[in-house]
C-alpha positions as CSV (number, residue, x, y, z in Angstrom):
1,X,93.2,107.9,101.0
2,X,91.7,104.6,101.5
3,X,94.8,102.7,101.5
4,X,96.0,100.9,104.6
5,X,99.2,102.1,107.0
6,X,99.7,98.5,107.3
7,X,103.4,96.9,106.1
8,X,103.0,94.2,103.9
9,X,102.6,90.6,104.9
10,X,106.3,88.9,105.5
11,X,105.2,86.0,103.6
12,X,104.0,87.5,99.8
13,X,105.1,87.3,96.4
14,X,107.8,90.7,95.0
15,X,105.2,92.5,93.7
16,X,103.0,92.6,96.8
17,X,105.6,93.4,98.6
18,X,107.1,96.4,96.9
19,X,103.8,98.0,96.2
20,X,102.5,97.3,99.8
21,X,105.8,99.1,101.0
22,X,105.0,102.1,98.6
23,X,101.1,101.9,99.1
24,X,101.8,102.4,103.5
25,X,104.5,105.4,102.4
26,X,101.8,106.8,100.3
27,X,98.8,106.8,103.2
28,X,101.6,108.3,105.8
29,X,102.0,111.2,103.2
30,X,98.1,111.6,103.0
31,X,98.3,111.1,107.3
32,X,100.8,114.0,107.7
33,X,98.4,116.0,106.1
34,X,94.8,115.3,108.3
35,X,93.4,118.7,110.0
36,X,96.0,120.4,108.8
37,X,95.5,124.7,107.6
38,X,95.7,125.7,104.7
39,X,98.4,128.3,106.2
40,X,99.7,125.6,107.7
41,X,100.1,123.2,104.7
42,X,101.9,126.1,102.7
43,X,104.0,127.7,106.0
44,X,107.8,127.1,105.2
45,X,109.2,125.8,108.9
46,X,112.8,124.9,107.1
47,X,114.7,128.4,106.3
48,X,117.0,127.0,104.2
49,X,113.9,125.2,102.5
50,X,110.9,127.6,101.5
51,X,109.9,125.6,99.1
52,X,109.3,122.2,101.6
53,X,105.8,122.8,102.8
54,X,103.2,120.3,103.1
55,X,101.8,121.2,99.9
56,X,104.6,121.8,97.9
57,X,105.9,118.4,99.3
58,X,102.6,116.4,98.2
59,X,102.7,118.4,94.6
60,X,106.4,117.1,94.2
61,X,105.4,113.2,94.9
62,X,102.6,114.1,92.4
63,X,104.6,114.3,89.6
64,X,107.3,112.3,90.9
65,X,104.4,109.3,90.1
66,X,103.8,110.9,87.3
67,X,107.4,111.2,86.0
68,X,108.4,107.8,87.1
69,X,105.6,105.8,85.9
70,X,104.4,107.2,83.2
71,X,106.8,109.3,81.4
72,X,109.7,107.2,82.1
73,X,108.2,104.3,82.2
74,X,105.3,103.9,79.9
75,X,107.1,106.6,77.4
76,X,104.1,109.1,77.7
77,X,104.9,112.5,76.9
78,X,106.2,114.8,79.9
79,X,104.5,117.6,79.0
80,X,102.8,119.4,81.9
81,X,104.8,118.0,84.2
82,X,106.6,120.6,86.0
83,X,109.5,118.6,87.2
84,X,110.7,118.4,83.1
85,X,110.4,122.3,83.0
86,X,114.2,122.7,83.3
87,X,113.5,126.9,82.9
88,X,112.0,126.8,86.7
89,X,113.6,125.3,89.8
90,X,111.4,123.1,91.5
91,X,108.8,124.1,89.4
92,X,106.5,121.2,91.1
93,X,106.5,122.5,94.4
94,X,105.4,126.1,93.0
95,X,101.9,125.8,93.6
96,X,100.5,128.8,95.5
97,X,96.7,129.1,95.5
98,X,96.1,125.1,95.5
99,X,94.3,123.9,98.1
100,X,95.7,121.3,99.8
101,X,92.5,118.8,99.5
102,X,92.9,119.5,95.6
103,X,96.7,118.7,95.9
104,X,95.9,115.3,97.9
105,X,93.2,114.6,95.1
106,X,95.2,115.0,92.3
107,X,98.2,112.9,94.6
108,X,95.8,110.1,95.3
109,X,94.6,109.9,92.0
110,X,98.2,109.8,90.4
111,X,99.0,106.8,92.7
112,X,96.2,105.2,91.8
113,X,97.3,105.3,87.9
114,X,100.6,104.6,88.7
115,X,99.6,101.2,90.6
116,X,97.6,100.1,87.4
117,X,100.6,100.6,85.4
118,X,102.7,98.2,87.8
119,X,99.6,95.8,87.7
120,X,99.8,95.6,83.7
121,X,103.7,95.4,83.1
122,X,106.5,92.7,84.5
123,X,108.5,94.1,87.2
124,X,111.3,92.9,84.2
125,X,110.0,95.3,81.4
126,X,112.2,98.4,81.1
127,X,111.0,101.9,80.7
128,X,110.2,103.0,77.4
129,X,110.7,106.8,76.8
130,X,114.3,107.6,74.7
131,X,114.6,110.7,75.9
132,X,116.3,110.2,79.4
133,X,118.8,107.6,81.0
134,X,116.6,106.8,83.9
135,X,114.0,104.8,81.6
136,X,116.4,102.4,81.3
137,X,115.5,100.8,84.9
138,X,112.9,98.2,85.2
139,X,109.6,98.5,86.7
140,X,110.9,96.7,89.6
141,X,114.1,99.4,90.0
142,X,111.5,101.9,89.8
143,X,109.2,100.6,92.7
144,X,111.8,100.6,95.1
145,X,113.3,103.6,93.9
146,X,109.6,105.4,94.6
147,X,109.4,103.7,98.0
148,X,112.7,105.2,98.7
149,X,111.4,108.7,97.4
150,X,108.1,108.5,98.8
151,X,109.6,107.2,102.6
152,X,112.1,110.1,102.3
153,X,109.2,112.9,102.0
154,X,107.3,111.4,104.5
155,X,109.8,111.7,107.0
156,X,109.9,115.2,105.7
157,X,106.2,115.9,106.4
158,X,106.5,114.3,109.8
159,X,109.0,116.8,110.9
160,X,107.5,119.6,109.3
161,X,104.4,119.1,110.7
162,X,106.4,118.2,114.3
163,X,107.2,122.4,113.4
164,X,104.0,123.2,112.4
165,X,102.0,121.9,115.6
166,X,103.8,119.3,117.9
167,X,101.8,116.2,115.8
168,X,104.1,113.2,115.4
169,X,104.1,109.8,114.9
170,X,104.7,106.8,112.2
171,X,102.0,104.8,111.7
């Protein structure tokens, strides 16, 4: 990912800040994951967790993007995205057989998307889909609820991959 593990400047407007704060969480996902296995991206290290492995962590902030941004959000349909498929638990993070570059792709991609939707919108304007209670927050409510998603999964990956092979480190 091309995007800087650099904190925002101190002195910018909201909206630089909060997508600056998200942007850094999103390159310290896409960090955790450099010259990593693929047995190693999908080897579960939390017993209680099978489903937390690299990859199935990086599927799940996939959609979350997604979800967030443009189902909720923009009122886009939430069809194939796993995370509305209430007939399979953590259906996002059941991704056997991906490869972990495709998984970063698709991740990458998403957030890409999901920062032209903040740049066209008002951090004001409220989400638009009927369906479900959490479009009623604003675009702004949303930002920092996705830098508080995303920074709690990369603090995930950092000490699953402190498991996997001793690599640590924030930024």
């Amino acid at each position: 990912m091309s995007i800087s593990r650099e904190r925002p400047p101190f002195a910018a407007d909201e909206r630089t800040q909060l997508v600056g704060w998200l942007d850094m969480q999103r390159a310290i996902v896409q960090w955790k994951c450099e010259r990593l296995s693929e047995e190693d991206a999908y080897r579960p290290v939390l017993p209680a967790s099978p489903l937390m492995t690299v990859a199935g962590l990086v599927s799940h902030l996939r959609w979350t993007e997604h979800g967030w941004f443009e189902v909720l959000f923009l009122g886009r349909s939430a069809d194939g995205n796993p995370q509305f498929d209430e007939s399979v638990e953590n259906a996002d993070m059941r991704i056997e057989g991906v490869p972990l570059a495709q998984l970063l792709d698709e991740y990458e991609r998403q957030c890409r998307i999901s920062n032209e939707i903040v740049a066209a919108h008002s951090l004001d304007d409220v989400g638009k889909h009927s369906d479900y209670r959490s479009a009623a927050g604003s675009l702004r409510w949303m930002l920092i609820h996705m830098v508080e998603e995303t920074a709690r999964h990369a603090g995930h990956l950092d000490t699953i991959r402190e498991l996997i092979d001793g690599e640590k480190g924030y930024y």
